[in-house]
KOLKEPA-86611 format. One record per atom (N, C-alpha, C): atom name; residue in three letters; x, y, z. Coordinates in nm, 3 decimals. Layout:
BEGIN
+------+-------+---------+---------+---------+
| rodo | lummi |      px |      py |      pz |
+------+-------+---------+---------+---------+
|   CA |   ALA |       X |       Y |       Z |
...
+------+-------+---------+---------+---------+
This chain:
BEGIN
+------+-------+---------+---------+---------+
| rodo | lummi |      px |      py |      pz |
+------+-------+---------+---------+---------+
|    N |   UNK |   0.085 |  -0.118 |   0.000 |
|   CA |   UNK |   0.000 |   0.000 |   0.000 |
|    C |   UNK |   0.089 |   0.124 |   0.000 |
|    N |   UNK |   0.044 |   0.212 |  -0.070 |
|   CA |   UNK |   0.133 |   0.346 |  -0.092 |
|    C |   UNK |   0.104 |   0.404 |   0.066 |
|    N |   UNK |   0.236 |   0.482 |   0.093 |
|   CA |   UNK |   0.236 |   0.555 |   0.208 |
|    C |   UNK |   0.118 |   0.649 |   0.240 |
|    N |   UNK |   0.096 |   0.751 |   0.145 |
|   CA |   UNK |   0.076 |   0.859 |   0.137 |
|    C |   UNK |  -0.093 |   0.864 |   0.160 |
|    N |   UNK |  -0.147 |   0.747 |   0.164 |
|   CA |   UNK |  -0.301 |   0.755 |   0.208 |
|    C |   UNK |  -0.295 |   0.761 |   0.329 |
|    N |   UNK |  -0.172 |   0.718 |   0.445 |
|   CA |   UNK |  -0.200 |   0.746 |   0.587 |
|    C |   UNK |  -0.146 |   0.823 |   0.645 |
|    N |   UNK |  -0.187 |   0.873 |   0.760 |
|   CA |   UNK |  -0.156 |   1.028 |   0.809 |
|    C |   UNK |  -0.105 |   0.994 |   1.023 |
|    N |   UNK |  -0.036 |   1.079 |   1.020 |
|   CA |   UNK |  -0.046 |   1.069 |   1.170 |
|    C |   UNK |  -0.081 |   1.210 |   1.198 |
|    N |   UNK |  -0.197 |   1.217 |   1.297 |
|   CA |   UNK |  -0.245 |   1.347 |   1.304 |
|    C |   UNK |  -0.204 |   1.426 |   1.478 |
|    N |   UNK |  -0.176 |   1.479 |   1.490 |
|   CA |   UNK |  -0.099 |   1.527 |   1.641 |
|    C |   UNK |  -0.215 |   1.685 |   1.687 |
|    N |   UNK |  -0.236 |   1.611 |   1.788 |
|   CA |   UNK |  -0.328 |   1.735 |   1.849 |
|    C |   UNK |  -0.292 |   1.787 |   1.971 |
|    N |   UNK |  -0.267 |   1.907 |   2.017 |
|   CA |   UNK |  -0.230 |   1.907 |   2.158 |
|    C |   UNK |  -0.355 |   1.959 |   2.251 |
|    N |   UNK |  -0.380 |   1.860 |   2.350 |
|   CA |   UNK |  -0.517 |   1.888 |   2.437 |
|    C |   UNK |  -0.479 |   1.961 |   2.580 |
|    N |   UNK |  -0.539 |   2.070 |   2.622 |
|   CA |   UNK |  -0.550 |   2.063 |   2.801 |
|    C |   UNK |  -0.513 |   2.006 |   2.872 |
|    N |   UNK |  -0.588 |   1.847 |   2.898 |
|   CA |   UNK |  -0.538 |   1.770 |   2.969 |
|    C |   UNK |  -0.596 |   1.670 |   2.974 |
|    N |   UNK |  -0.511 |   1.577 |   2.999 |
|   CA |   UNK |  -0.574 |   1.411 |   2.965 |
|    C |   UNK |  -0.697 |   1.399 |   2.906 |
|    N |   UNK |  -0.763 |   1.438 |   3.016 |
|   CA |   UNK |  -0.936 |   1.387 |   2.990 |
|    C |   UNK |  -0.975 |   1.443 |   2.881 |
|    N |   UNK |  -0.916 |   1.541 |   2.814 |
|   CA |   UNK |  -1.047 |   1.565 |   2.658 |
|    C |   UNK |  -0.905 |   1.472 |   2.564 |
|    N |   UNK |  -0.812 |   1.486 |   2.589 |
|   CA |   UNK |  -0.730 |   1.389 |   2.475 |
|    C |   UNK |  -0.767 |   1.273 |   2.467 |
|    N |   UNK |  -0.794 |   1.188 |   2.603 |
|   CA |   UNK |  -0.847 |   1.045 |   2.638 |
|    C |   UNK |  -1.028 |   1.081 |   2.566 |
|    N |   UNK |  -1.082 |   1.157 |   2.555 |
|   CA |   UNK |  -1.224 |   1.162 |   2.501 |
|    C |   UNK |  -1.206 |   1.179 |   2.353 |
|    N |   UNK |  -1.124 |   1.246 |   2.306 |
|   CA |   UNK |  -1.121 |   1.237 |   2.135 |
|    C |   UNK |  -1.066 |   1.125 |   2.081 |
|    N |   UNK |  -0.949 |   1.062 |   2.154 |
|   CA |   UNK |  -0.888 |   0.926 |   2.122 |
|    C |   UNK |  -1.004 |   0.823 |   2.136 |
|    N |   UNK |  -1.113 |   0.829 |   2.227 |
|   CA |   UNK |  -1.139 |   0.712 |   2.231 |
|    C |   UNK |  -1.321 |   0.703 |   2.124 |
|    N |   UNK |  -1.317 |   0.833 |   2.068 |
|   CA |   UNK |  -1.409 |   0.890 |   1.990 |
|    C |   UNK |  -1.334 |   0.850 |   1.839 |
|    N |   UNK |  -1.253 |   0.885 |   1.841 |
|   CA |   UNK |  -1.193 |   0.859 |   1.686 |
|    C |   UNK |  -1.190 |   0.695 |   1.699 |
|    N |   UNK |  -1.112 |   0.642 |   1.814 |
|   CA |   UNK |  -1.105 |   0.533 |   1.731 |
|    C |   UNK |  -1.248 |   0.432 |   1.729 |
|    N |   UNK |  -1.322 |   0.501 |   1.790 |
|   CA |   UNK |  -1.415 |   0.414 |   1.833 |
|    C |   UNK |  -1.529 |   0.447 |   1.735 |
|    N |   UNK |  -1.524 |   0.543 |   1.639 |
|   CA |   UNK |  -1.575 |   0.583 |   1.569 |
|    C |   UNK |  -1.529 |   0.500 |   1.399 |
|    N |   UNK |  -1.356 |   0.459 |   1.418 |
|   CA |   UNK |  -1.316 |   0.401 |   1.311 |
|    C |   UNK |  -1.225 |   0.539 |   1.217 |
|    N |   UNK |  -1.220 |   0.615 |   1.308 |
|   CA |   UNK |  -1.144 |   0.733 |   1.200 |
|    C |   UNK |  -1.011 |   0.705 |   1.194 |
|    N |   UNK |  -0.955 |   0.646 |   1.337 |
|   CA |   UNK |  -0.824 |   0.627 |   1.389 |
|    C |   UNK |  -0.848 |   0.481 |   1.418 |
|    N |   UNK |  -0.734 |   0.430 |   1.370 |
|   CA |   UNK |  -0.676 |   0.277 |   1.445 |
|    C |   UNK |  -0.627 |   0.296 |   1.562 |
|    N |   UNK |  -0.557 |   0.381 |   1.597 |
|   CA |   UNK |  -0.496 |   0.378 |   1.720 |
|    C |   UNK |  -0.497 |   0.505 |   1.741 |
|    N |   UNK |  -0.445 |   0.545 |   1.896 |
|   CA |   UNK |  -0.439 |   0.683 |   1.959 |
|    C |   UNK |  -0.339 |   0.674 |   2.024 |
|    N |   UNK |  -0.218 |   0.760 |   2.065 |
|   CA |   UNK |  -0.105 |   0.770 |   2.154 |
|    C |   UNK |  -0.121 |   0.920 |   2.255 |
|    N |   UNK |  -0.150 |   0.861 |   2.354 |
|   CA |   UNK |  -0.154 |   0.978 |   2.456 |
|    C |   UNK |  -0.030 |   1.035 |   2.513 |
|    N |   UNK |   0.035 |   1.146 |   2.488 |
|   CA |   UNK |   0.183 |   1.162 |   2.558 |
|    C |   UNK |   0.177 |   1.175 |   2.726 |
|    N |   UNK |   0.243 |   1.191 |   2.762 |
|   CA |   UNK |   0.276 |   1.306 |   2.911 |
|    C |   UNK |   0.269 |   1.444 |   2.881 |
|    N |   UNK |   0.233 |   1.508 |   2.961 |
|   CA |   UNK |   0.251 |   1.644 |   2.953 |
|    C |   UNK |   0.423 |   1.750 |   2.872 |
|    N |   UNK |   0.367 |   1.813 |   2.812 |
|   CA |   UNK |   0.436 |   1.905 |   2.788 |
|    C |   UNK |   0.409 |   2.037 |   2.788 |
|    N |   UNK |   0.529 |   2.127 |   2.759 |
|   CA |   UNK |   0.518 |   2.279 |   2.820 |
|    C |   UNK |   0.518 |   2.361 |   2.714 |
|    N |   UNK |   0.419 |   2.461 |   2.647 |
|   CA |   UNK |   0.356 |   2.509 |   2.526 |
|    C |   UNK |   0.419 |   2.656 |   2.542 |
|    N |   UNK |   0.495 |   2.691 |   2.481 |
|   CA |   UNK |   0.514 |   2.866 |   2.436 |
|    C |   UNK |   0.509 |   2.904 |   2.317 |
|    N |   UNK |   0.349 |   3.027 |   2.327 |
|   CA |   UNK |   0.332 |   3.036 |   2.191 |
|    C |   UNK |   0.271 |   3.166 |   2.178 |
|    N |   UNK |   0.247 |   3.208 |   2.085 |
|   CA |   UNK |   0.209 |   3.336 |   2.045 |
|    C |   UNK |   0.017 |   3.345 |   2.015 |
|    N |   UNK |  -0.048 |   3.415 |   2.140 |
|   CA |   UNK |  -0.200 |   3.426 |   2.116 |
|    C |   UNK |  -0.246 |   3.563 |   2.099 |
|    N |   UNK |  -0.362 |   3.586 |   2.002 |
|   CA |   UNK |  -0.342 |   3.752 |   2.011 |
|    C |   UNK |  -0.269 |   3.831 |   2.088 |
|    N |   UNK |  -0.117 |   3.833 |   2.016 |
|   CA |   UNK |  -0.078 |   3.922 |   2.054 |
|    C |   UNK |   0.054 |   3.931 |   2.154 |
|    N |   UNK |   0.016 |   3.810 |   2.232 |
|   CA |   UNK |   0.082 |   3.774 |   2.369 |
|    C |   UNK |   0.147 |   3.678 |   2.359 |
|    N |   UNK |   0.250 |   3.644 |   2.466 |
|   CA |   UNK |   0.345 |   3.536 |   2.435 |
|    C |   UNK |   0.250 |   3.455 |   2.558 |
|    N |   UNK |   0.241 |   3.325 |   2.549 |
|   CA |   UNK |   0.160 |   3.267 |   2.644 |
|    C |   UNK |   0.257 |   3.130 |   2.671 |
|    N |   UNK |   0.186 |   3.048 |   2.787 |
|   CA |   UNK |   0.262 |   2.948 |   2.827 |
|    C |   UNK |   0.105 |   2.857 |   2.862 |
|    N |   UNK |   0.147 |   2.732 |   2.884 |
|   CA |   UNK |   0.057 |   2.650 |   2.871 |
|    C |   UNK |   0.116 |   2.473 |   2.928 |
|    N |   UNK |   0.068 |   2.399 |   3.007 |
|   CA |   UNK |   0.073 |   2.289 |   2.987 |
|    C |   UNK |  -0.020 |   2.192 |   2.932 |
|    N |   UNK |   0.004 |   2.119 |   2.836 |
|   CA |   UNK |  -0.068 |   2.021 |   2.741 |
|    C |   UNK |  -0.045 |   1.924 |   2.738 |
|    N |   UNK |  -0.143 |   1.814 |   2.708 |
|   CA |   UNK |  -0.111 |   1.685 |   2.667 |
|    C |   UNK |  -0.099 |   1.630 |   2.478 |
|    N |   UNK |  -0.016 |   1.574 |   2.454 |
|   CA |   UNK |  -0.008 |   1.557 |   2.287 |
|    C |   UNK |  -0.120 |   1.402 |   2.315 |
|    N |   UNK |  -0.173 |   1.436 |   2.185 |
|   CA |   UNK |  -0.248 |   1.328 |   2.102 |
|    C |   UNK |  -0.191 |   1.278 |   1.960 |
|    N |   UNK |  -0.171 |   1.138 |   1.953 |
|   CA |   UNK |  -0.132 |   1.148 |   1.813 |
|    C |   UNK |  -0.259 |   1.000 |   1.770 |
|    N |   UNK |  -0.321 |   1.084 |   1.654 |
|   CA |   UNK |  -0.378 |   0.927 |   1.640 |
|    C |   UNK |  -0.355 |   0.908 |   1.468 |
|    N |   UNK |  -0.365 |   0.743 |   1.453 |
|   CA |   UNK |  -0.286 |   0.711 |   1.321 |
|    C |   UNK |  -0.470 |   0.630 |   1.221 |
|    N |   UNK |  -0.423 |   0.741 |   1.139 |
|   CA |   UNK |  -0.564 |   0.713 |   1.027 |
|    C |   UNK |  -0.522 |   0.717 |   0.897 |
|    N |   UNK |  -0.612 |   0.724 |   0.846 |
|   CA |   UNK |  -0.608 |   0.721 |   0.703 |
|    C |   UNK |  -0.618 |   0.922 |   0.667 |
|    N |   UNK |  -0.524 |   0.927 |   0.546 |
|   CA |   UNK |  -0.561 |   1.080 |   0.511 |
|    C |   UNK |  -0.709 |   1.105 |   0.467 |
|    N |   UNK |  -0.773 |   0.996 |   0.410 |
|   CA |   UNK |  -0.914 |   1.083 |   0.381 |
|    C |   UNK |  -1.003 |   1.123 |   0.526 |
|    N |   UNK |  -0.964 |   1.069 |   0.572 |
|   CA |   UNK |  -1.045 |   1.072 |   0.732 |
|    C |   UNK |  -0.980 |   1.216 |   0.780 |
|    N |   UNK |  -0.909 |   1.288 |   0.763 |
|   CA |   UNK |  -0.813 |   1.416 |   0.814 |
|    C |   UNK |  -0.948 |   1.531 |   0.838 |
|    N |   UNK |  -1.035 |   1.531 |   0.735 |
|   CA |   UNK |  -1.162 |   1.659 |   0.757 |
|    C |   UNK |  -1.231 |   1.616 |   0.888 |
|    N |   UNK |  -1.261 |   1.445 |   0.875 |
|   CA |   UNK |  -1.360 |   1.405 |   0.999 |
|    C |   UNK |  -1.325 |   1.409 |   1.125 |
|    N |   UNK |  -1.227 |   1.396 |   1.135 |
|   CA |   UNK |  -1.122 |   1.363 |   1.233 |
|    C |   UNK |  -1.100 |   1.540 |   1.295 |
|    N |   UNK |  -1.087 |   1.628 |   1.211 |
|   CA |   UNK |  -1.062 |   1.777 |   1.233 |
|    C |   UNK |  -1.224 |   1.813 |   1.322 |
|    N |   UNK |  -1.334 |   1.774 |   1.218 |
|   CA |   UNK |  -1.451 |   1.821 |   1.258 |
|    C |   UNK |  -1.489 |   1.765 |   1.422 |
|    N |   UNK |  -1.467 |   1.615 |   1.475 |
|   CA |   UNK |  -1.480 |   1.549 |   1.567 |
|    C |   UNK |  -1.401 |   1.595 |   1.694 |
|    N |   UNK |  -1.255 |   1.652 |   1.634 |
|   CA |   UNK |  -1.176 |   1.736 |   1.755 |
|    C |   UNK |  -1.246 |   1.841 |   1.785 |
|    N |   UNK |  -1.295 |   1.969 |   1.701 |
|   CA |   UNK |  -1.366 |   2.069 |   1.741 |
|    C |   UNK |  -1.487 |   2.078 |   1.781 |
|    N |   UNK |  -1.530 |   1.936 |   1.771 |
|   CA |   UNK |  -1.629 |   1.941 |   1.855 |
|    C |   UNK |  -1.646 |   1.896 |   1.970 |
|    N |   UNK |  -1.517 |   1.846 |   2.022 |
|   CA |   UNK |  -1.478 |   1.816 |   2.198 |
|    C |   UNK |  -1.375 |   1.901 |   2.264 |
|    N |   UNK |  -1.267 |   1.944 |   2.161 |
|   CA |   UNK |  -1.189 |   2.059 |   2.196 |
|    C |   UNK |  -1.246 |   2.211 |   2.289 |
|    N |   UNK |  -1.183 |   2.244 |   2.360 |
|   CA |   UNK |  -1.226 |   2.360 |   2.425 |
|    C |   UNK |  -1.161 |   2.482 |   2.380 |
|    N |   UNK |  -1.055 |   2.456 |   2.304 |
|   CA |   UNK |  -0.946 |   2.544 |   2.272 |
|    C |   UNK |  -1.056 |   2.648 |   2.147 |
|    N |   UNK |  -1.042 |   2.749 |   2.084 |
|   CA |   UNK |  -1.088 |   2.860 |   2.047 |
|    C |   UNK |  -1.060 |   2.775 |   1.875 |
|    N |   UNK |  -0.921 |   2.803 |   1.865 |
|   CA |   UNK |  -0.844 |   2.709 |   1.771 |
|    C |   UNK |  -0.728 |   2.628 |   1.800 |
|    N |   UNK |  -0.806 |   2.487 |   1.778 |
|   CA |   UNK |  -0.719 |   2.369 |   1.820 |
|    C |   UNK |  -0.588 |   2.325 |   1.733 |
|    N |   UNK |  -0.530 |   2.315 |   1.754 |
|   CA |   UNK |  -0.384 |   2.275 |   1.672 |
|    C |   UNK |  -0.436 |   2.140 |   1.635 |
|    N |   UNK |  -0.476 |   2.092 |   1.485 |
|   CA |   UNK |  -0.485 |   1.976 |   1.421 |
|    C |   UNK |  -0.407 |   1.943 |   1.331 |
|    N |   UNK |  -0.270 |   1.894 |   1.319 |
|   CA |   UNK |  -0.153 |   1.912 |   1.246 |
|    C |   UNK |  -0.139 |   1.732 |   1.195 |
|    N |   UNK |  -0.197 |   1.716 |   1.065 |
|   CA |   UNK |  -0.163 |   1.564 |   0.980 |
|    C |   UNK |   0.000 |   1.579 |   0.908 |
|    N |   UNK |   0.083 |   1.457 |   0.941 |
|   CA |   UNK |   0.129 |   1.399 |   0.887 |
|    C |   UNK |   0.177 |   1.304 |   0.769 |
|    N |   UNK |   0.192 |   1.301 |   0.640 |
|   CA |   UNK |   0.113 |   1.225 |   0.548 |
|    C |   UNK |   0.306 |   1.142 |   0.582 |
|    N |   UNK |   0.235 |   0.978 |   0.617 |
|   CA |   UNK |   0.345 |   0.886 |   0.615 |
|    C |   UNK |   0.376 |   0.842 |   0.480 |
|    N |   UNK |   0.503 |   0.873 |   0.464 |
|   CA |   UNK |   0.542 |   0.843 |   0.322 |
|    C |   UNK |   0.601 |   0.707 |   0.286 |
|    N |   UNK |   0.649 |   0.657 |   0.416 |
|   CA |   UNK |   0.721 |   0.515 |   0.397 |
|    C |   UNK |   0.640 |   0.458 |   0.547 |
|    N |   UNK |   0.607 |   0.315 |   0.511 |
|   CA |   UNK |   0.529 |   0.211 |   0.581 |
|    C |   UNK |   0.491 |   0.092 |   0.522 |
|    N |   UNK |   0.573 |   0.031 |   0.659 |
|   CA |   UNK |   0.557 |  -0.123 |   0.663 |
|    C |   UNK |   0.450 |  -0.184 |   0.595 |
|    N |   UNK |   0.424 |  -0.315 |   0.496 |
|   CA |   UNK |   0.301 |  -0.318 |   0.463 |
|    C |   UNK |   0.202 |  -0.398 |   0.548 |
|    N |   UNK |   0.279 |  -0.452 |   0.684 |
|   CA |   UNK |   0.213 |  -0.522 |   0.754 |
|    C |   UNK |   0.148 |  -0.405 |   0.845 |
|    N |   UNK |   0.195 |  -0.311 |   0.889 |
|   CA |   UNK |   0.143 |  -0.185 |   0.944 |
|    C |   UNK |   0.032 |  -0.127 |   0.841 |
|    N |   UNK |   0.065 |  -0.106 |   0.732 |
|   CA |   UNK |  -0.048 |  -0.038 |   0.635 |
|    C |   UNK |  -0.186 |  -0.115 |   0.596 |
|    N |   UNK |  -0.190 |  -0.266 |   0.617 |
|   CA |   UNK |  -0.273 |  -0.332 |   0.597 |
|    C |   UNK |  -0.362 |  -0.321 |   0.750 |
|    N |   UNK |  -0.304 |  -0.320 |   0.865 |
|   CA |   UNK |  -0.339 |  -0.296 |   0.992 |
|    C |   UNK |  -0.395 |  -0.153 |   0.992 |
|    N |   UNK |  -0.346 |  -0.078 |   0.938 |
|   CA |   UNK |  -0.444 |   0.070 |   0.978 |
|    C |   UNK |  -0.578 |   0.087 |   0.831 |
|    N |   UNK |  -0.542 |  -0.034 |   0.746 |
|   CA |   UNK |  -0.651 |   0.005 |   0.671 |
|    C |   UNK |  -0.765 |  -0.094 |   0.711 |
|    N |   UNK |  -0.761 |  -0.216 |   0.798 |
|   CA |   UNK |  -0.836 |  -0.308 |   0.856 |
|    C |   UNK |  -0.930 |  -0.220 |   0.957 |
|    N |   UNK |  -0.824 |  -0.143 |   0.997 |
|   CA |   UNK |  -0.874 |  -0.106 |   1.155 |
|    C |   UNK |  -0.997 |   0.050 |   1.129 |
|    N |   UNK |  -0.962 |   0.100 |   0.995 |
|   CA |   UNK |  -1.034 |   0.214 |   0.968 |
|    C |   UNK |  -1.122 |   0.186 |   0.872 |
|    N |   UNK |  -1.240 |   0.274 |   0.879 |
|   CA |   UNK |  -1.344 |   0.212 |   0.802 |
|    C |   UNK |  -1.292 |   0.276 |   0.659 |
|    N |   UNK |  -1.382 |   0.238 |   0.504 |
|   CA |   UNK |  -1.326 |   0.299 |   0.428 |
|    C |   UNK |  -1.393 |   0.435 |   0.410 |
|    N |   UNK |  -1.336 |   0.539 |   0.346 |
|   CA |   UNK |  -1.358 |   0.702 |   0.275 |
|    C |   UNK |  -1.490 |   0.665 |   0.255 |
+------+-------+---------+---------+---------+
């Protein structure tokens, strides 16, 4: 399977509990095969205007690229953030025993 239909999509949440609620929405929905919840990390970034600081949790969940709109629409609608950082990955090289596994695990386009 060509790389380039799957995506790893990285979201950074608040805190656990809405990352653990979109992970278990995507995959349970079939958008995402899997979800990777990080540990916390420490956010410096620029918000109207202001330099801000933040602690967050990363989300990464592994789908298919056509799923990238649904997957966007499903974060903003559990996200609290104003505008959520929804940043896809398009995997260019992958295993085909991995690529057959995320296309099993996701429903099709």
């Amino acid at each position: 399977m060509a790389g380039a239909q799957f995506v790893d999509i990285w979201i950074n949440c608040p805190d656990r509990a809405i990352a653990e609620r979109i992970a278990e929405a995507a995959v349970g929905d079939r958008l995402a095969a899997c979800a990777n919840v990080f540990p916390q990390i420490s956010s410096i970034y620029r918000w109207k205007g202001a330099v801000e600081q933040a602690d967050e949790i990363p989300l990464l969940l592994k789908s298919r690229s056509a799923h990238f709109e649904a997957v966007a629409e499903l974060v903003s609608s559990i996200h609290p953030y104003e505008t959520p950082s929804i940043v896809a990955t398009e995997l260019v090289a992958i295993n085909a025993g991995y690529a057959d596994w995320l296309a099993a695990e996701t429903r099709e386009p």
